[in-house]
N, C-alpha and C positions, 0 to 999 in steps of 0.2 A: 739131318738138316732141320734147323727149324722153319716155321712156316713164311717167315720173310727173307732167309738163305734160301738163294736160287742158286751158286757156285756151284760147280762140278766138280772142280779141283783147289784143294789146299793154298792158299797165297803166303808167300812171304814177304817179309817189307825189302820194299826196292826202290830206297832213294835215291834217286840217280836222276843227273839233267839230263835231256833227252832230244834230239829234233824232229821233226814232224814235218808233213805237205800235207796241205789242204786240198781236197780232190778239185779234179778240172773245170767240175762244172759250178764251183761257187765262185760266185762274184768275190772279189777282194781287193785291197789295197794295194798290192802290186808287188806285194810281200806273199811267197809263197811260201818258205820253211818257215816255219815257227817252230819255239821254245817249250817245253813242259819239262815238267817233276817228276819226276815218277813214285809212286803210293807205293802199292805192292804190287805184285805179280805171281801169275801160276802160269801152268801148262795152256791154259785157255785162254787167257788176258791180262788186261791188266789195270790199274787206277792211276789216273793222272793229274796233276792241277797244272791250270793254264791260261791265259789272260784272252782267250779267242773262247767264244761262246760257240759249242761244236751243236750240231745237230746231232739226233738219236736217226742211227740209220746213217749217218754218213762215212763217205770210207777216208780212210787215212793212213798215208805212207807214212810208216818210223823208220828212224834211222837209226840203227843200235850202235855205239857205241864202239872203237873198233873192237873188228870180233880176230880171233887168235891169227888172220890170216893179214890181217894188217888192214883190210877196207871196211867203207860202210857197207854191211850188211840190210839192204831193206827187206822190209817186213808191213805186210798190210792189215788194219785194223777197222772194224765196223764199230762206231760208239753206240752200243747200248743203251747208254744214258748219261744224259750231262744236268749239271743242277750247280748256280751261281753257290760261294762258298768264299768269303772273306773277300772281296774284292775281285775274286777271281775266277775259276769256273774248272768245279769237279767231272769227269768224266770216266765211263767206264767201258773200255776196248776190248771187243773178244778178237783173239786173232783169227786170219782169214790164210787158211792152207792150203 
């Protein structure tokens, strides 16, 4: 790893739209799922862009996509770090197991 890779595990690109909840205790618009991209992903997380400026430390429900079984599968996510990025706002999710 070099000295600014912190990753654990190999990412691969994973463009994929995605839904999200913003946890309970943040104030909001009255809109609770939101929208993101999806960057890459590994076994441990993953990179998103998103139009909601997330906190580092905050938690967040994804919704995957349906998974083989026919529902959304939720899945919980801590952001690691978010940083504005073309209009928008990059974020990075480790998953929560």
């Amino acid at each position: 790893m070099s000295g600014l890779e912190k990753r654990r595990s190999e990412r691969s690109e994973f463009r994929q739209t995605l839904d999200f909840e913003l946890s309970a205790v943040r104030e909001t618009d009255g809109l609770s799922v939101r929208r993101a991209f999806g960057m890459d992903i590994s076994s441990g997380g993953m990179a998103v862009e998103t139009d909601v400026a997330l906190a580092e430390g905050e938690i967040v429900r994804l919704f995957d996509p349906k998974n083989s079984a026919g529902f959304d599968m939720p899945v919980f996510a801590e952001v690691r770090w978010a940083m504005p990025a073309n209009g928008h706002w990059r974020a990075g999710l480790r998953f929560l197991m």
